[in-house]
C-alpha positions as CSV (number, residue, x, y, z in Angstrom):
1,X,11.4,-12.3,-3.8
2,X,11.3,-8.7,-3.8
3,X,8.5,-6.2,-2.6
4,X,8.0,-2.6,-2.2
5,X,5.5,-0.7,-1.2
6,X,4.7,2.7,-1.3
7,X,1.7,5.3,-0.2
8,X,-0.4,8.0,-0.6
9,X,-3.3,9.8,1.1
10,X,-6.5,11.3,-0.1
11,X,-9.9,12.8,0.8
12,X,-13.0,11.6,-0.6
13,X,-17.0,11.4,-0.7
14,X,-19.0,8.3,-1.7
15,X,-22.4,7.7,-1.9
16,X,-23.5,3.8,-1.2
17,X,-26.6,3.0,-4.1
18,X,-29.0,0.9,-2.3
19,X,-27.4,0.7,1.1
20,X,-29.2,0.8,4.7
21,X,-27.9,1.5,8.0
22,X,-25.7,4.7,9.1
23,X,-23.2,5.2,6.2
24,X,-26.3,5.7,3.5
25,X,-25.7,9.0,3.4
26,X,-23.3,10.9,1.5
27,X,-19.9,10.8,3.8
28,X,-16.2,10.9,3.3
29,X,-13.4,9.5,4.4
30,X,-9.4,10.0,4.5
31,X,-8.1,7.3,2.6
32,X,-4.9,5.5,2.9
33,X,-3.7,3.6,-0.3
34,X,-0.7,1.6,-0.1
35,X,0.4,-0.3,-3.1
36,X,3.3,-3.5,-3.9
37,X,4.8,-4.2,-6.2
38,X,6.9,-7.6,-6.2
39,X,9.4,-9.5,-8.5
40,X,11.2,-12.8,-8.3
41,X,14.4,-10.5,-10.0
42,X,15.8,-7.2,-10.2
43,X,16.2,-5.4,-13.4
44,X,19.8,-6.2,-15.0
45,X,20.8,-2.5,-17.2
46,X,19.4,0.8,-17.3
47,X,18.7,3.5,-15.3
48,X,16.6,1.1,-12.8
49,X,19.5,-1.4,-12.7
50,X,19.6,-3.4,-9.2
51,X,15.7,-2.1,-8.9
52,X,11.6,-3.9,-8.7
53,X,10.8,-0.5,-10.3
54,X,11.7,3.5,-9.5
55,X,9.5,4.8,-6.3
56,X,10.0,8.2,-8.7
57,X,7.6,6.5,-11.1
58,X,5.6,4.4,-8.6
59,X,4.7,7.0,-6.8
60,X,4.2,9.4,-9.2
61,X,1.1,6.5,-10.6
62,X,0.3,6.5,-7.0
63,X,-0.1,10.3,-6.6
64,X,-2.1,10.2,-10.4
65,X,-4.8,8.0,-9.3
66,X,-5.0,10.0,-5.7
67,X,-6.0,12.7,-7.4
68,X,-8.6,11.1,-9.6
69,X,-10.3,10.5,-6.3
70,X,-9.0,13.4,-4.3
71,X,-11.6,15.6,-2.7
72,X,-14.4,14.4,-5.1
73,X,-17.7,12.9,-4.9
74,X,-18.1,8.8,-5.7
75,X,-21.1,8.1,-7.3
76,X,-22.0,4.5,-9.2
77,X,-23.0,4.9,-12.3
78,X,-26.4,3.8,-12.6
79,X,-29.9,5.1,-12.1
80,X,-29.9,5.8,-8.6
81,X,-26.7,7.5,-8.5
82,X,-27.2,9.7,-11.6
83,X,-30.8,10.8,-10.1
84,X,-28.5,12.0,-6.9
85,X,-26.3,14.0,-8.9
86,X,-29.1,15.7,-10.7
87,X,-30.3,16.6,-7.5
88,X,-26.9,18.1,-6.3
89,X,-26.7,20.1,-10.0
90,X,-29.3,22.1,-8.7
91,X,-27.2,23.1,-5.6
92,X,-25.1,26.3,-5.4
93,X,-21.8,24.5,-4.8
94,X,-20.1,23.1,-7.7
95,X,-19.8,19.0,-6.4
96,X,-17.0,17.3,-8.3
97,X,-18.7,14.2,-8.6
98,X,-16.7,11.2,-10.5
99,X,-19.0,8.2,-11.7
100,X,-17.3,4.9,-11.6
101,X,-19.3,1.3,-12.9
102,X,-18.8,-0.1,-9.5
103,X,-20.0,0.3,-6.1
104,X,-17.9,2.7,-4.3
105,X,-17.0,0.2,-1.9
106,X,-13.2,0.0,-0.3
107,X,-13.3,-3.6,-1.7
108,X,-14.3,-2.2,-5.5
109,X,-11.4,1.0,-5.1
110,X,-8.6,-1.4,-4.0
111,X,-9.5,-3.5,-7.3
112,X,-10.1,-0.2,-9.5
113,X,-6.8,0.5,-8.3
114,X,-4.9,-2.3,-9.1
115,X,-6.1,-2.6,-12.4
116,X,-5.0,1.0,-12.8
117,X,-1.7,0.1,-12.0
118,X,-1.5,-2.8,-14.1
119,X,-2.7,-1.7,-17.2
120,X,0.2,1.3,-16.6
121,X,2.7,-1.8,-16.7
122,X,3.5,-2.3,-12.4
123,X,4.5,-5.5,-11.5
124,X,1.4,-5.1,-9.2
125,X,1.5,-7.2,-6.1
126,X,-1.4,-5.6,-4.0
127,X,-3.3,-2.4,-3.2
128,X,-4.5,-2.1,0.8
129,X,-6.9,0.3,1.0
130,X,-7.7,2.1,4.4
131,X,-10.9,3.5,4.7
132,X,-10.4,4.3,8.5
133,X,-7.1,4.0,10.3
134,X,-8.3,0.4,11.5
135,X,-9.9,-0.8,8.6
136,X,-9.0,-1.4,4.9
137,X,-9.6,-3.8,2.4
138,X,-6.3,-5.6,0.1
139,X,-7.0,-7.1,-3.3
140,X,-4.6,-9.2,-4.9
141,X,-4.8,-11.7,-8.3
142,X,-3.4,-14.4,-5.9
């Protein structure tokens, strides 16, 4: 069995619909998102002969979704988040704020993620996704 990994960094804003304690404001974090890859076999011709995949193009997906996230604001998509961002509109500073159907949870990003990189044709393995240096969240399809 095969695996590589590889990583990128990003820095992001998310706002938690409907949660109570000390992160339901709006706060950011600098994530950490380390994919795998894995295959049982190595491809046989071609420019990626003797390879899982090319880190060129794996990281280059890596860096793409980074920057879909990078230095934006998170917001679900539904009626308490779009009420927030109509009260930011009114703001002088331009917020880059990206809706997503999902709670902007590390749990929901890793999964985002690694549909991302399946649908792009990975042999996806996992995505880990730090939220702080000590924690992180990995989803998998095992």
């Amino acid at each position: 069995m095969f695996k590589i990994k590889s990583e990128v960094g990003f820095d992001m804003a998310h706002y938690l619909c409907g949660y109570e304690g000390k992160c339901a404001n709006i706060h950011g974090h600098r994530y950490r998102l380390v994919a795998t890859l894995k295959s049982e076999t190595l491809q046989e011709s071609g420019q990626c002969r003797g390879m899982v995949d090319d880190f060129t193009n794996f990281k280059k997906a890596l860096k793409e979704i980074a920057e879909d996230f990078d230095h934006k604001l998170l917001i679900e998509d539904n009626e308490e988040g779009r009420e927030l961002a109509a009260k930011l509109e009114v703001l002088p500073n331009n917020f880059d704020i990206v809706f997503v159907p999902y709670r902007t949870t590390a749990e929901e990003m890793s999964r985002d993620v690694f549909n991302r990189l399946k649908s792009k044709g990975f042999k996806i393995y996992e995505v880990e996704l730090f939220e702080t240096p000590t924690n992180s969240c990995i989803y998998t399809e095992e």
